[in-house]
Backbone as a printed PyTorch tensor [residue, N CA C, xyz], in Angstrom:
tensor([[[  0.8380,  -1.2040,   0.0000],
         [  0.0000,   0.0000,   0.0000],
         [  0.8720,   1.2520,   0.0000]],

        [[  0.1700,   2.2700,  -0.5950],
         [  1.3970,   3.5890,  -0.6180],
         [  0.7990,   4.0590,   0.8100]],

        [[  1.3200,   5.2940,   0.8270],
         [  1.5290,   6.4960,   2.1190],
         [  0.1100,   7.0680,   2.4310]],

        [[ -0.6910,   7.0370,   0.7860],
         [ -1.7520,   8.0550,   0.2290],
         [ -2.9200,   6.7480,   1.4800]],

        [[ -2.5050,   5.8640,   0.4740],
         [ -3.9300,   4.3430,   0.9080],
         [ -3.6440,   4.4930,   2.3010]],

        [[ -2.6150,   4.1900,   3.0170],
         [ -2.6840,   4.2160,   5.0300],
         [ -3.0200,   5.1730,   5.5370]],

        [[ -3.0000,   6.4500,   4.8600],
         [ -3.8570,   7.3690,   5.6170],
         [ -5.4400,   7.7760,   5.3170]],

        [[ -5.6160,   7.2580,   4.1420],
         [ -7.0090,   6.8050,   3.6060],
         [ -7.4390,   5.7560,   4.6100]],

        [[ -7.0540,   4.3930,   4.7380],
         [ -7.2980,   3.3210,   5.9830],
         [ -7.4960,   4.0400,   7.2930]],

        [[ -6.4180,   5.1140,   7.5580],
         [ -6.4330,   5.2750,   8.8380],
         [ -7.0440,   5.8160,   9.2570]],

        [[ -7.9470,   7.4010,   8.4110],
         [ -8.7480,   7.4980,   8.4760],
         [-10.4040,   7.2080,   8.2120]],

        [[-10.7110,   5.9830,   7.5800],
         [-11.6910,   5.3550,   7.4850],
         [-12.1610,   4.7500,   9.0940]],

        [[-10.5710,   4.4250,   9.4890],
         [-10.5050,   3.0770,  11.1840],
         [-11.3410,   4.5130,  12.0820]],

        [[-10.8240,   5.7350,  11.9310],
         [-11.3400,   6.7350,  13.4510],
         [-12.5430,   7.1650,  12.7920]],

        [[-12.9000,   7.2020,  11.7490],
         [-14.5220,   7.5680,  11.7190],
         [-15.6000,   6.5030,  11.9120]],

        [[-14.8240,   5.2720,  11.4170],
         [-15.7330,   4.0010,  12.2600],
         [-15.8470,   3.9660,  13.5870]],

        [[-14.2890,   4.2440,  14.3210],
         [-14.6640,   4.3470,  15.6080],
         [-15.4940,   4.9650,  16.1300]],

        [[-15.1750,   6.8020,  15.8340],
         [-16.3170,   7.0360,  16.2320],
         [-17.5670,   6.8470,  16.0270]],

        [[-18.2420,   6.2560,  15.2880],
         [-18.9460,   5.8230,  14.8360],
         [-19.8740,   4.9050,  15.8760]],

        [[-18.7930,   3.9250,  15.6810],
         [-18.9560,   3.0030,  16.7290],
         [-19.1900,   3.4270,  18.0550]],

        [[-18.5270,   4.4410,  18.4070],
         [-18.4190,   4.7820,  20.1250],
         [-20.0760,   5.7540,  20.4110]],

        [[-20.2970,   6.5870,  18.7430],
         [-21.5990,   7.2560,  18.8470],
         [-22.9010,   6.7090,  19.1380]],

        [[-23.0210,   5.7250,  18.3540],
         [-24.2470,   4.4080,  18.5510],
         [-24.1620,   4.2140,  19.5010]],

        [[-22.8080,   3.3130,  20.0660],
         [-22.7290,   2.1490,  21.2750],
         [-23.2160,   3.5360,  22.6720]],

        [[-23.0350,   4.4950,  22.4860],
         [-23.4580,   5.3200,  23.7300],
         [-25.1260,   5.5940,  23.4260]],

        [[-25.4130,   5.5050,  22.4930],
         [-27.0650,   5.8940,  22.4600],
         [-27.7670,   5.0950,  22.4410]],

        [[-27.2370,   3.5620,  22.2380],
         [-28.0640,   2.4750,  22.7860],
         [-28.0640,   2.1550,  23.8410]],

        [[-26.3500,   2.3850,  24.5710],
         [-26.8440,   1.8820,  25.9030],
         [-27.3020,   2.8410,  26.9240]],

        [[-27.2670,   4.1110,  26.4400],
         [-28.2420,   4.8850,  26.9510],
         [-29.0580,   6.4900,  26.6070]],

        [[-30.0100,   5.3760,  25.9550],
         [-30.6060,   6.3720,  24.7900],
         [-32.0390,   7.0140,  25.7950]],

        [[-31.9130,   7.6630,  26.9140],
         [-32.6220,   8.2130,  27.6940],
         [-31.7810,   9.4310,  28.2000]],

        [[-30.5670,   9.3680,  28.2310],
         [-30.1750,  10.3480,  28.4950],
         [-29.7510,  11.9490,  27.0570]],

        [[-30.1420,  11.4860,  26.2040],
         [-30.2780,  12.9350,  24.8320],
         [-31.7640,  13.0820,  24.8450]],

        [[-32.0060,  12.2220,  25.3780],
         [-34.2150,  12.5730,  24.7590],
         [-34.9240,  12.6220,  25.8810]],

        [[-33.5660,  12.9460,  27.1460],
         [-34.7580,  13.5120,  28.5440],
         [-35.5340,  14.4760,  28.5100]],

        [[-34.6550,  15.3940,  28.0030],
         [-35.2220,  16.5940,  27.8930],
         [-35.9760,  16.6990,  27.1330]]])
């Protein structure tokens, strides 16, 4: 892979994460954004 593609990968990996970390907090607690 060149220089261009691993930072293409690398940034694909932290927007999944967050991604991942955005969901996984609003399922396991999806009462706390829609208390209000």
């Amino acid at each position: 892979l060149s220089i261009e593609e691993w930072k293409f990968l690398e940034f694909l990996y932290i927007v999944a994460g967050a991604m991942l970390i955005f969901f996984a907090t609003h399922l396991l607690l999806p009462d706390s954004s829609s208390a209000d």
